[in-house]
N, C-alpha and C positions, 0 to 999 in steps of 0.2 A: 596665145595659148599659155607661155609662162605668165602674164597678168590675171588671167582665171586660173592659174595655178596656187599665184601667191593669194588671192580675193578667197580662194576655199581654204587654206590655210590659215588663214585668218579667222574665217567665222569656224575651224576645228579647235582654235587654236592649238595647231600643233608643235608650234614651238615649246607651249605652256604644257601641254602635257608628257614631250620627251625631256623636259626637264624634268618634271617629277617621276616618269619612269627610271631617269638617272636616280636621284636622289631615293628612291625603294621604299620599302618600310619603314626603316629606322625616322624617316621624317614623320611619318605619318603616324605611328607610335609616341613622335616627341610631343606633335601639336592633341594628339589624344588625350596623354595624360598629363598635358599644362595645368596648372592650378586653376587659370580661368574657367577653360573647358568644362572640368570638372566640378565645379562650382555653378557654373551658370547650368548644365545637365542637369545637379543635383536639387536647384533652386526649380527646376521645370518639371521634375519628377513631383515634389513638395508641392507643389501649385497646382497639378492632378489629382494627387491624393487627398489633399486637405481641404481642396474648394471646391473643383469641380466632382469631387462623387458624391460629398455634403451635399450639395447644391442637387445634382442629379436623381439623387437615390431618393430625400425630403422630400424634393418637391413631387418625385412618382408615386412615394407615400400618402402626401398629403392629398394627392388626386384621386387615388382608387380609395381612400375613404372620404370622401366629400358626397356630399350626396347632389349638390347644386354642379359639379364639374360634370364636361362633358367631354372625357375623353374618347381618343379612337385609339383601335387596338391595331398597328401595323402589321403587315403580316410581310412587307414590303424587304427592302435590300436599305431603302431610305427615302425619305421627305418622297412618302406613300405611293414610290416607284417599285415595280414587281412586286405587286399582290398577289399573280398571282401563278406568280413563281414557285417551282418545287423549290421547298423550303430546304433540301439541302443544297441547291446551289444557291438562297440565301443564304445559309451558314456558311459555306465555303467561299463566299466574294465577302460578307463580313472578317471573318476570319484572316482571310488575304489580309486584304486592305489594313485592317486594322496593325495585323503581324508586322509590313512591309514598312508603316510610317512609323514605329517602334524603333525598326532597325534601320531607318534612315536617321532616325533621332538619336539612337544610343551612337552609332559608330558616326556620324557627320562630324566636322571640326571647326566649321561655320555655325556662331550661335546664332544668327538671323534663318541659318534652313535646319538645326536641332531642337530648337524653341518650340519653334510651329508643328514640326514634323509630331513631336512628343503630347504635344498636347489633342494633333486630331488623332495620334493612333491611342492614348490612351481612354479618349470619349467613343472612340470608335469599340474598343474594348466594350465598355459602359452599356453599351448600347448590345453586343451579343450578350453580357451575364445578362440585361433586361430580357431579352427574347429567351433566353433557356429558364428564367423565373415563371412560376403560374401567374397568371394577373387576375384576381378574383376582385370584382365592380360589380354590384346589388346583386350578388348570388350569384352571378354567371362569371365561369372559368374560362378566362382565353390562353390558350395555348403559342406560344411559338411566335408571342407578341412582340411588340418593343409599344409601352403606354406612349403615346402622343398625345397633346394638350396645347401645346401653340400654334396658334394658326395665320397664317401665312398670307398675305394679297389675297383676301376671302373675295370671294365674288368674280373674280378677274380668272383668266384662263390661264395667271400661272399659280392658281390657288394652291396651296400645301398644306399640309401641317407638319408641326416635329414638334422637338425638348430641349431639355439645356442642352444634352449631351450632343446631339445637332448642331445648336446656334454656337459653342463651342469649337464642333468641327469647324464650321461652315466659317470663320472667325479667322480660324488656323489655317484655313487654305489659302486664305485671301493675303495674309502675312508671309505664306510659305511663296505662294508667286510672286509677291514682291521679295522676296529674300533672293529667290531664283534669276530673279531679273538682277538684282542688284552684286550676286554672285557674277553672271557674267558682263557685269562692268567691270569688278573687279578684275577679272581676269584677262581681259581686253587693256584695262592699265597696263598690268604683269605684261602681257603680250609685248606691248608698246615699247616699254621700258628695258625687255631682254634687245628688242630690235634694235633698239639705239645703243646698246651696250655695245656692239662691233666698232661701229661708229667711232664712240668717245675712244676707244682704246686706239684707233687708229690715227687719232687728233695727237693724243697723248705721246702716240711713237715717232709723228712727225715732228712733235715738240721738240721732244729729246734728240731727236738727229741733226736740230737746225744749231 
């Protein structure tokens, strides 16, 4: 019983996390506003704004006035899932999702899960202004769209389409689970390393008494 004791204590790490309950705010505050943090935040914000809605906005431009492009008008949640869905619990699982990787992005203090996190909730943003925009393609108004143009394993049965702001997400998530994995390696270190801190201090006491 104590060995499945200690074995679920370990995959909680709960040694690692009542040490940061000791340690409160103030730490968490300190690694917030480090200069890094806030640099490498600021450089991922820069990198949404300047490239990815360039990039997003152009090319949805350049599609609804092409006359040879053959886009599709989502009406979906994403990559042409829930069409057809009442369109306000698409806005509202947009909306979520989008809000929630924002504020895993602004407040996170790990840049491998802030990075990620910022760049799919601000494409995920991107992707609701697209749907509350009109989309006018050879005279006909789509409503409550998001424009799609890139298409996916066509033929095969996990055919899709989507857009930058998609392949962006879709980019971000795949970083964001590696981040997440490689968080809790980190912390599995940390874990390691407080448990042998009893230890060495122990070594240390017996030194000095010999």
């Amino acid at each position: 019983m104590d060995q499945l004791k200690v074995f679920l204590n370990k995959i909680a790490f709960v040694t690692k996390l009542e040490k940061v309950k000791h340690e409160g705010i103030k730490s968490y505050l300190k690694d917030f506003f480090c200069y890094k943090n806030l640099f490498f935040k600021a450089i991922g914000i820069v990198f949404c704004l300047i490239v990815c809605a360039p990039l997003f906005f152009c090319i949805r431009e350049n599609v609804l006035n092409s006359v040879t492009a053959k886009p599709e008008f989502n009406l979906g949640a994403g990559f042409s899932a829930g069409d057809n869905w009442n369109q306000g619990v698409v806005y509202t699982i947009k909306v979520i999702i989008g809000l929630l990787f924002l504020l895993i992005g602004i407040f996170s203090n790990r840049w491998y899960i802030y990075l990620p996190s910022l760049v799919v909730g601000f494409n995920g943003w991107y992707n609701v202004i697209d749907k509350c925009m009109v989309d006018v393609y050879n005279g006909t108004c789509h409503y409550n769209t998001v424009v799609d143009y890139i298409y996916l394993a066509t033929g095969s049965s996990f055919a899709s389409i989507a857009n930058v702001a998609d392949v962006f997400i879709t980019i971000g998530i795949c970083f964001l689970v590696l981040g997440i994995i490689y968080y809790f390696i980190v912390l599995a270190k940390e874990e390691k390393k407080i448990e042998q801190e009893p230890k060495d201090d122990t070594k240390v006491t017996e030194t000095t008494s010999n």
